[in-house]
Backbone bond lengths (Angstrom), bond angles and torsions (degrees), N, CA, C in turn:
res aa  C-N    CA-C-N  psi(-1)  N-CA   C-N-CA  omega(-1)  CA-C   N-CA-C  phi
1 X - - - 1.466 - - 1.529 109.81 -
2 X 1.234 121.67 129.44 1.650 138.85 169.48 1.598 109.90 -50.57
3 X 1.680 122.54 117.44 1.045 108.29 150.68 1.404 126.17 -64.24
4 X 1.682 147.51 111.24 0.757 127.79 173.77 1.467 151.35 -58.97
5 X 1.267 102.60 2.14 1.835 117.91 175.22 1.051 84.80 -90.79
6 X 1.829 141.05 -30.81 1.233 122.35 -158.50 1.691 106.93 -82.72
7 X 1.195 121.29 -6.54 1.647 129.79 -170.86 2.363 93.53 -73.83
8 X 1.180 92.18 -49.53 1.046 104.59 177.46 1.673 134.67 -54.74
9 X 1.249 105.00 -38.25 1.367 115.99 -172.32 1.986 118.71 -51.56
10 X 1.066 125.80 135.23 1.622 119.28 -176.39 1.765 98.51 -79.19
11 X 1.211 82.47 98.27 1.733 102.78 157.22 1.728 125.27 -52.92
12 X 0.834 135.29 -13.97 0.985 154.97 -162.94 1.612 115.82 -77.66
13 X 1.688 121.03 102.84 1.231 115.03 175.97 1.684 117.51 -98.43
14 X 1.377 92.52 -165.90 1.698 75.51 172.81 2.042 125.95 -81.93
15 X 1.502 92.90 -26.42 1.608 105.15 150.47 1.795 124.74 -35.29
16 X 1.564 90.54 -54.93 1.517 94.62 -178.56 1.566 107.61 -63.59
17 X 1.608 116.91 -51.08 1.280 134.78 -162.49 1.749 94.15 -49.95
18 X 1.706 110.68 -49.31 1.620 91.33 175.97 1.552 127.66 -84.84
19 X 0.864 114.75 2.16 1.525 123.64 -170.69 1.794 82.43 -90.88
20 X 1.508 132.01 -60.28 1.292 118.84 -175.07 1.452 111.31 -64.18
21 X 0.982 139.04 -23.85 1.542 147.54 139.03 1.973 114.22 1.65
22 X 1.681 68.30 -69.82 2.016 102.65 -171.06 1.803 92.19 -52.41
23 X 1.296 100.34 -65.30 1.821 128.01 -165.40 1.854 89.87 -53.08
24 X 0.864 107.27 -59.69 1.667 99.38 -173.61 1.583 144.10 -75.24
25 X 1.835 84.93 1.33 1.915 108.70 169.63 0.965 127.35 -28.97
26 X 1.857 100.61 -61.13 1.257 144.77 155.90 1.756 107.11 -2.15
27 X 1.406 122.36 -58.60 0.868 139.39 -163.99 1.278 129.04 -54.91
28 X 1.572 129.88 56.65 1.650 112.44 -169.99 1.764 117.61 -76.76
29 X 0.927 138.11 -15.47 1.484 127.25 -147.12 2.045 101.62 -137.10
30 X 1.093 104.15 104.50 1.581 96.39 172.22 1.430 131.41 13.35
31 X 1.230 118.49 112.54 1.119 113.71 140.15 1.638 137.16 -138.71
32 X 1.368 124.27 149.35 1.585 118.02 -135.43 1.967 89.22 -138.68
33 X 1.545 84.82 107.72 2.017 99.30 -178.17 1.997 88.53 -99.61
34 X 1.878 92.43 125.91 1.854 93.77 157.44 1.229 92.18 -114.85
35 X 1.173 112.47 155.54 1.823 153.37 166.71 0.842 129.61 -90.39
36 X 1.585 135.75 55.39 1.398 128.12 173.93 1.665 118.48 -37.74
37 X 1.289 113.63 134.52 1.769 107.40 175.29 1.253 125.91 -151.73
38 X 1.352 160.27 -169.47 0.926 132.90 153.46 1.880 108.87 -169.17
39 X 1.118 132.09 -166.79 1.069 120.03 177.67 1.343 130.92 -100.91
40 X 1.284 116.18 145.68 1.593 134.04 -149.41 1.383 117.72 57.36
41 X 1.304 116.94 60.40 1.553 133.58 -162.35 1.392 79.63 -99.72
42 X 1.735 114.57 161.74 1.461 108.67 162.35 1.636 107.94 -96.28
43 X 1.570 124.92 -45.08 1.357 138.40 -163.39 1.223 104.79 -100.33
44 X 1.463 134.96 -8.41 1.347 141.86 -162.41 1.413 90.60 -57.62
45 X 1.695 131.21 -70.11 0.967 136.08 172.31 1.700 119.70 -31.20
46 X 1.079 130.65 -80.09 1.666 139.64 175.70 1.232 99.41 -40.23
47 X 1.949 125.30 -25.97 1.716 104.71 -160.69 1.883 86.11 -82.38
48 X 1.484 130.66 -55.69 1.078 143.68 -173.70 1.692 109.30 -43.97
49 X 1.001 124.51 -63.25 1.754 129.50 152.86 1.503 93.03 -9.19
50 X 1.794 100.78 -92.07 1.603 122.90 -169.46 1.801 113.65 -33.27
51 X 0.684 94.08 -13.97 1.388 102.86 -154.59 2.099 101.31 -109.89
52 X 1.350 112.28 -45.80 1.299 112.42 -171.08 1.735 94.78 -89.90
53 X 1.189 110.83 -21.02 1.662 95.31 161.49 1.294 127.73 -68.04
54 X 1.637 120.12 -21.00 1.272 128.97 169.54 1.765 110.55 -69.19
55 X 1.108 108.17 -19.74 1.422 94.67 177.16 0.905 110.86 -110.64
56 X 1.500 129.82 8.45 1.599 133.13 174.31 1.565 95.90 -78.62
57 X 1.405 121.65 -31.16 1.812 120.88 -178.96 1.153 86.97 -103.79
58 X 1.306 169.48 94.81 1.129 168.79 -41.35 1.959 105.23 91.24
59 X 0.992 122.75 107.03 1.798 119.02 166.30 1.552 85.91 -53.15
60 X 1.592 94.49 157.19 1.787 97.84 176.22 2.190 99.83 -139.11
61 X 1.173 102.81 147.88 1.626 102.99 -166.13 1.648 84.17 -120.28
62 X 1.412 97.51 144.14 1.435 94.17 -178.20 1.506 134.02 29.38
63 X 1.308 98.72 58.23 1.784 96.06 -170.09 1.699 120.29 101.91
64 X 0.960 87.52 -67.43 1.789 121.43 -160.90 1.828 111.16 -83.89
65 X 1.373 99.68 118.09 1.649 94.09 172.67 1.122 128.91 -50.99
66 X 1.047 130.12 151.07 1.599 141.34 157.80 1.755 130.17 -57.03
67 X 1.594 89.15 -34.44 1.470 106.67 157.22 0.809 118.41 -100.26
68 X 1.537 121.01 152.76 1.543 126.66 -167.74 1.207 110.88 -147.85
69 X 1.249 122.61 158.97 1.913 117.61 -167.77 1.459 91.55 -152.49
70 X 1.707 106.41 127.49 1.076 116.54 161.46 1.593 128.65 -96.72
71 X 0.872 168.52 72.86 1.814 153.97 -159.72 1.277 96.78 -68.09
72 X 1.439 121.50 137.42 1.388 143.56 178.41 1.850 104.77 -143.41
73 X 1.444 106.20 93.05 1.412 126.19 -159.05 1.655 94.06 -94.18
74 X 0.987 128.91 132.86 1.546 133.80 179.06 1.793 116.47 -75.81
75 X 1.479 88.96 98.30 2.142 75.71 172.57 1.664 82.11 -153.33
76 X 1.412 112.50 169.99 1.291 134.73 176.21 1.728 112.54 -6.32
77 X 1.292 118.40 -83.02 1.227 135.59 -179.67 1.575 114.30 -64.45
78 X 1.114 120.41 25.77 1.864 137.13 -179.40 1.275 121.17 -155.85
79 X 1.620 111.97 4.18 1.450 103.55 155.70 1.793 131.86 -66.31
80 X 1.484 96.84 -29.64 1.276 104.18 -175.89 1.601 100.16 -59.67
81 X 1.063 125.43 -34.70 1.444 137.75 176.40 1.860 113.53 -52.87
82 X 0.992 95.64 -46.58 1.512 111.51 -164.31 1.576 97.61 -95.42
83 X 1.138 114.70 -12.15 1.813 105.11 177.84 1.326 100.77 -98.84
84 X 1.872 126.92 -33.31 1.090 118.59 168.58 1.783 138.00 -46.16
85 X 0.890 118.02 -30.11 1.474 144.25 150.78 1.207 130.14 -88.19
86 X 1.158 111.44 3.57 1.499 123.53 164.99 1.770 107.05 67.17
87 X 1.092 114.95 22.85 1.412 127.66 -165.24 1.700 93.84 -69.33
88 X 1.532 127.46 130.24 1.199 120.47 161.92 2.051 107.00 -156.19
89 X 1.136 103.29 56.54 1.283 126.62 -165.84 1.745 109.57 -172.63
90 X 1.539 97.10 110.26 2.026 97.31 163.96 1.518 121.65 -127.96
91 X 0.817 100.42 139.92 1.438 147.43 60.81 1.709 100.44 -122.32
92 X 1.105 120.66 117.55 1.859 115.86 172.19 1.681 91.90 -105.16
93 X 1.400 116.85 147.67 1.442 125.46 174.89 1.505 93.57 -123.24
94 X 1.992 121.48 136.82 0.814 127.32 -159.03 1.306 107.55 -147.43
95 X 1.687 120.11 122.84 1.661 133.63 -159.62 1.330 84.32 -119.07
96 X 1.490 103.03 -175.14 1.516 117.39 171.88 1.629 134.07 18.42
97 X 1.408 120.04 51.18 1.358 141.85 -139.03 1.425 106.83 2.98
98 X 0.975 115.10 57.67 1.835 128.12 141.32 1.551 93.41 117.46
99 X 1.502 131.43 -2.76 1.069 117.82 -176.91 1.746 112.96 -68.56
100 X 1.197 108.60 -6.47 1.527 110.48 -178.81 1.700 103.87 -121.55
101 X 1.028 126.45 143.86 1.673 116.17 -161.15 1.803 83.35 -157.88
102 X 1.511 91.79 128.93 2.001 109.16 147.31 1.284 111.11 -107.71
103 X 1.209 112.98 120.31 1.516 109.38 178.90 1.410 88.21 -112.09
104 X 1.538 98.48 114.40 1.807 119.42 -172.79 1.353 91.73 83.46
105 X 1.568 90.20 172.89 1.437 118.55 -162.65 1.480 110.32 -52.01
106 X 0.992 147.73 166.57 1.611 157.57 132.20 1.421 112.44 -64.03
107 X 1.595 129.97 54.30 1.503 144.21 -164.87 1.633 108.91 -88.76
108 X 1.075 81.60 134.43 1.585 86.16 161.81 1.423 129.29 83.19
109 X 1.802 111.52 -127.02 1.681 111.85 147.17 1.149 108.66 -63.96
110 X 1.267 123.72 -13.10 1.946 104.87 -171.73 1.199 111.77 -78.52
111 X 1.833 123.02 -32.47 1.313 98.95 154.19 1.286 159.29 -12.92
112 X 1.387 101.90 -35.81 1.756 133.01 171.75 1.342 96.48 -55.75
113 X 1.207 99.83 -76.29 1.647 117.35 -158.70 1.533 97.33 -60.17
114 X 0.859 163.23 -79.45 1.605 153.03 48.63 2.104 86.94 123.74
115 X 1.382 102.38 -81.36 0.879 137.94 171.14 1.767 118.57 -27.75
116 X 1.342 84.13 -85.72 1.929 121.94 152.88 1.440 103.02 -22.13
117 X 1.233 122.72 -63.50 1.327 141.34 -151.75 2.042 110.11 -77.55
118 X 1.168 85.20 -44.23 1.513 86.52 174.69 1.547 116.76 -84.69
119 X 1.429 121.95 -38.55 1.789 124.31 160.80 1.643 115.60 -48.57
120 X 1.702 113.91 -22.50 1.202 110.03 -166.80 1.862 98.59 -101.56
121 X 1.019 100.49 1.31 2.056 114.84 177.45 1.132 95.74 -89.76
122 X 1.328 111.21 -49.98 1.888 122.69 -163.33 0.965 101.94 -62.33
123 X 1.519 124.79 -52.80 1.570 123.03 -178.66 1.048 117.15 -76.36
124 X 1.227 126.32 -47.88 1.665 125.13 -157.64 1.159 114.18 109.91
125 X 1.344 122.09 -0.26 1.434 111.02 -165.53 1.485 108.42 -109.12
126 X 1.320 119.61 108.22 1.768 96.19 -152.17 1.747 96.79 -90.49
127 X 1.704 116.65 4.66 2.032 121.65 -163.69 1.352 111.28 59.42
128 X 1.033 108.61 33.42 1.485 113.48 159.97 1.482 131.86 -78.40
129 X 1.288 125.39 152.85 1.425 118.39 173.15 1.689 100.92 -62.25
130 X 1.480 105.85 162.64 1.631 110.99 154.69 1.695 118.76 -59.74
131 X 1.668 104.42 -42.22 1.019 126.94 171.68 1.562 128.54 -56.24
132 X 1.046 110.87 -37.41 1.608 117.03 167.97 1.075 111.77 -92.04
133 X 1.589 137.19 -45.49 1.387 132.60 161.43 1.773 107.48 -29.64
134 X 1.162 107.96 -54.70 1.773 118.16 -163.36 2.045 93.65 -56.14
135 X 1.349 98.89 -54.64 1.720 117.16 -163.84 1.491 94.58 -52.12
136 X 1.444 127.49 -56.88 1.693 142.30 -169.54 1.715 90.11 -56.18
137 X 1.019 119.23 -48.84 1.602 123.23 -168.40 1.547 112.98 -39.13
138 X 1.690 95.80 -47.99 1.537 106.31 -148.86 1.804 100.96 -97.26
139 X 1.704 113.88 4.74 1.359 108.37 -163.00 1.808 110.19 -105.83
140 X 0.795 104.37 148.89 1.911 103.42 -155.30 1.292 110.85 -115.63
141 X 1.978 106.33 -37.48 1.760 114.38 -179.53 1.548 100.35 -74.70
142 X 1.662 91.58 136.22 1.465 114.07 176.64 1.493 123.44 -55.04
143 X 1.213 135.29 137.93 1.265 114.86 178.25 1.583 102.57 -162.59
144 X 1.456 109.26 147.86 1.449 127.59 161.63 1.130 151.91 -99.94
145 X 1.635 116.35 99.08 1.620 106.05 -167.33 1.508 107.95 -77.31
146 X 1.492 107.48 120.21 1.777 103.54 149.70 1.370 125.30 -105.58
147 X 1.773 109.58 118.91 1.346 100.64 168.75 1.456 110.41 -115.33
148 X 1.441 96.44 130.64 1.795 102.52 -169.50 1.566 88.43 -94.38
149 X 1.830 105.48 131.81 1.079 94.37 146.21 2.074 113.96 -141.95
150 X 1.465 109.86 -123.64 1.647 127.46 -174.24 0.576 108.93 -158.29
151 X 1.483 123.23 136.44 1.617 138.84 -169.65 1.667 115.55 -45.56
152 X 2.231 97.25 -39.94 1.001 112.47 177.74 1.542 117.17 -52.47
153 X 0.951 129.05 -61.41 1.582 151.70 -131.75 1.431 87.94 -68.81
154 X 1.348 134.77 135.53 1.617 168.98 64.52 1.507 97.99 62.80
155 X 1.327 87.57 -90.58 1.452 116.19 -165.05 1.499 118.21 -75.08
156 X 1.083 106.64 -23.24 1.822 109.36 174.87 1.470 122.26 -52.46
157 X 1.128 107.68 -25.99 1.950 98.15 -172.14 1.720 100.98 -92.89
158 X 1.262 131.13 13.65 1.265 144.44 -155.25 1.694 82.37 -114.61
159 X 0.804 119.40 -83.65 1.719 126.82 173.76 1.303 112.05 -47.46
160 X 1.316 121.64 -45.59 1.623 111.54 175.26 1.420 113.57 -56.52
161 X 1.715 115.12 -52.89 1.480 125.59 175.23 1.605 126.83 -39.22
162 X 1.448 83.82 -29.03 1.992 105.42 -163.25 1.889 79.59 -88.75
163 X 0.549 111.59 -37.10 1.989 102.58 -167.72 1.543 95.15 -80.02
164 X 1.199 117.48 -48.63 1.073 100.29 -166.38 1.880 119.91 -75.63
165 X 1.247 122.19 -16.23 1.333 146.87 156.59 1.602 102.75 -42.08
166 X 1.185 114.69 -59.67 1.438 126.52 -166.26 1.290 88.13 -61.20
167 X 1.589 138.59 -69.59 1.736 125.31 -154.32 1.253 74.70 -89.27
168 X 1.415 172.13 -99.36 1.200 120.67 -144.43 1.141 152.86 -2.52
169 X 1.416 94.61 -65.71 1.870 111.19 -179.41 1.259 103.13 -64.05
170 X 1.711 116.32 -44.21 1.755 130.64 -158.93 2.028 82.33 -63.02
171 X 0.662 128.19 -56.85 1.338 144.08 -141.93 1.309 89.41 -77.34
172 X 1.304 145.59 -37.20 1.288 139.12 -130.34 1.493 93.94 -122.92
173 X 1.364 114.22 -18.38 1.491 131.68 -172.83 1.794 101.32 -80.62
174 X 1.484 99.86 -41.38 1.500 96.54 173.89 1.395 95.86 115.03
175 X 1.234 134.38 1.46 1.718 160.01 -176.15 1.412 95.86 -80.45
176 X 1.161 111.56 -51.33 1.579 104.77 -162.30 1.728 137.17 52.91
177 X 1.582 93.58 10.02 1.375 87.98 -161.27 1.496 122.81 -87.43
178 X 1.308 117.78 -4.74 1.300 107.12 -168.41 2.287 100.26 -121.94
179 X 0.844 101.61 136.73 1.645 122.06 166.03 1.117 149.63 -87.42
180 X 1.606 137.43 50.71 0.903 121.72 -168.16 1.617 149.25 -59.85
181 X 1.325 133.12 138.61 1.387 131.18 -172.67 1.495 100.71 -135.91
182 X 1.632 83.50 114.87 1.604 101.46 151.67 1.653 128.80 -87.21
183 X 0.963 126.46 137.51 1.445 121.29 -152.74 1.634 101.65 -159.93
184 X 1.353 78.80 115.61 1.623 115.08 -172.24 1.517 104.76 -77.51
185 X 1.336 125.75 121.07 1.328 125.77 -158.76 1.829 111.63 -103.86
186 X 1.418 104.31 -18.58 1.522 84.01 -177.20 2.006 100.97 -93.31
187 X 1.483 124.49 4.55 1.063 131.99 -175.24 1.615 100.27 -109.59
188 X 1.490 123.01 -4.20 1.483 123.12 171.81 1.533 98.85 -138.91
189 X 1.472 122.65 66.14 1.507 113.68 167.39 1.350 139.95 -32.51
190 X 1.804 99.63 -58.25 1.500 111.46 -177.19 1.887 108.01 -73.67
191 X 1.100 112.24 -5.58 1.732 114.69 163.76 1.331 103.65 -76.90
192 X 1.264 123.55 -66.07 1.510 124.83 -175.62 1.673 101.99 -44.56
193 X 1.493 120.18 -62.14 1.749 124.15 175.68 1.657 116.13 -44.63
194 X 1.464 128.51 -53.04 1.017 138.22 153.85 1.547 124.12 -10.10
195 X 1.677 97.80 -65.97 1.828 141.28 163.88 1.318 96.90 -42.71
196 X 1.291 124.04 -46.70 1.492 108.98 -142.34 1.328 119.59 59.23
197 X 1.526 119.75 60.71 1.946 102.16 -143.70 1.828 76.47 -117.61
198 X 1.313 113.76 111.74 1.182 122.65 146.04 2.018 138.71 -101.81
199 X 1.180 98.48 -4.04 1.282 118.19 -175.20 2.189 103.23 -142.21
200 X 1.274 92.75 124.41 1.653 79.57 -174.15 1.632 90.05 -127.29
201 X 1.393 110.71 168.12 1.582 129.44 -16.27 1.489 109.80 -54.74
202 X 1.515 106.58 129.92 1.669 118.57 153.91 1.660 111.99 -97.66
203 X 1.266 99.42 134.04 1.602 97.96 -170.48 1.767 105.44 -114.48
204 X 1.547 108.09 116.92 1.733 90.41 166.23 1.057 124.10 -147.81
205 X 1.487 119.20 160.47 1.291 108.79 -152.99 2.014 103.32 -134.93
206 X 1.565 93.97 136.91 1.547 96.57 -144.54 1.206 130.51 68.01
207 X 0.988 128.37 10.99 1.855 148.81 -165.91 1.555 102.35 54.50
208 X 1.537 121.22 48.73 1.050 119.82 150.34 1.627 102.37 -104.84
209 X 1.120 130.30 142.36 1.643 152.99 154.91 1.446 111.25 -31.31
210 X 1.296 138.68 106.03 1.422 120.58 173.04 1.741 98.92 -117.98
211 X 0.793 137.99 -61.29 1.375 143.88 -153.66 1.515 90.37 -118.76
212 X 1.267 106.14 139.21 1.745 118.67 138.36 2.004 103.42 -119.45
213 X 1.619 93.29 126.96 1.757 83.01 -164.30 1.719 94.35 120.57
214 X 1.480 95.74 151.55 1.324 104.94 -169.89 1.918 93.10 -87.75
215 X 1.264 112.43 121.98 1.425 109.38 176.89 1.816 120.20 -75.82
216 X 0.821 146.87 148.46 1.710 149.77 -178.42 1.794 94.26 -73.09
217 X 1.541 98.07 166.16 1.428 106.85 -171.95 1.948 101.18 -62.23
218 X 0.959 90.74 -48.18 1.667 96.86 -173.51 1.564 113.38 -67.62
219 X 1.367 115.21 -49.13 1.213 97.47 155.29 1.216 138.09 -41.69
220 X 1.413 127.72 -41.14 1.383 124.21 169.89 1.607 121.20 -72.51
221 X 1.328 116.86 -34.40 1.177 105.76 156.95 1.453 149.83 -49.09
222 X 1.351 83.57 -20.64 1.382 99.06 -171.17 1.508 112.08 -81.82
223 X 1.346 107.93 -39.48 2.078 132.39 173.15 1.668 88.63 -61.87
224 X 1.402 130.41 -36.93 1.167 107.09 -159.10 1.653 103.02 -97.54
225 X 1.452 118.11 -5.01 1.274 102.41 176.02 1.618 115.48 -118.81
226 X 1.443 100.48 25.05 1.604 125.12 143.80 1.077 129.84 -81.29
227 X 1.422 117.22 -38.28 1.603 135.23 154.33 1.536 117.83 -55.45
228 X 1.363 114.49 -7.56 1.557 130.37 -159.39 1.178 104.39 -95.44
229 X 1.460 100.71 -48.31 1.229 107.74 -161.83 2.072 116.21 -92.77
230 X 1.171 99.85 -23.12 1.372 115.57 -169.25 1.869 104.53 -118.92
């Protein structure tokens, strides 16, 4: 059985710190992580760690990293902040001005994905088809991917990556329409219950259920331009 604080903990030595170094070269063009947080958080702490080590291996342009980390701690004078994004869950980690969302930590295997996600901002290259890039272009209705998953799970940062690719592209098109959320399930229970989430990644979109299982690029396109249309 999993200690669960132990899913959480920043793995991360100084070995890793240069090897993610290597992994984050990659990186030419800004990218800017905020931190929703607030007090008596349990992971708020470990996500902020996780997170300021990523910009300690950070490529740096003139001085100055490429990655950037904001903390946005919840008290009086930062709600307006936190209602603007509709933020009402912390620790939330937030890419592409909110079009990319961790709700809970980035633990574990999600690191990968996590990881993945910001080299593929940095570059531009989100591994998309031409073909689905073109499809994301032309789609206008709003929509929300949730993929719940566990630090444990394999397959979860594979599905998080793929969602988050999608409002990428949507986003990058100037569409804006679609949002992805990764969502950490033993730090958001009644989401996982909601889910019915017995097998993760569960992926859904509009908080309808589409996949349990990491879905293929086309597969998801396809749920999302059913959602498009109806």
């Amino acid at each position: 059985m999993y200690n669960i604080d132990s899913m959480f903990e920043v793995p991360l030595s100084e070995t890793d710190i240069e090897e993610l170094k290597t992994v984050l070269e990659e990186v030419r063009n800004p990218v800017k992580i905020i931190t929703f947080t607030a007090e008596n958080c349990r992971y708020c702490g470990n996500t902020i760690d996780l997170i300021e080590l990523v910009v300690k291996a950070s490529p740096r342009r003139n001085g100055k990293p490429l990655i950037t980390h904001e903390i946005v701690k919840y008290s009086r004078d930062k709600r307006e902040v936190f209602a603007k994004y509709g933020i009402d869950r912390v620790p939330t980690v937030m890419l592409l001005d909110g079009y990319i969302r961790y709700v809970g930590m980035p633990a574990g295997e999600e690191i990968r994905g996590f990881i993945e996600t910001i080299i593929r901002i940095g570059t531009g290259d989100s591994g998309l088809s031409e073909r689905t890039k073109s499809i994301l272009s032309q789609i206008s209705k709003k929509m929300v991917i949730d993929v719940v998953v566990t630090p444990t799970c394999p397959y979860c940062p594979y599905a998080s990556l793929l969602s988050n690719m999608f409002a990428y592209e949507s986003y990058r098109s100037g569409k804006k329409s679609i949002i992805s959320k990764t969502i950490e399930a033993y730090e958001n229970p009644d989401i996982a219950d909601m889910y019915n989430v017995m097998t993760v990644p569960t992926v859904a979109i509009n908080r309808s259920v589409e996949f349990v299982g990491p879905p293929t690029e086309d597969q998801l396109l396809d749920r999302i331009l059913k959602h498009a249309k109806y």
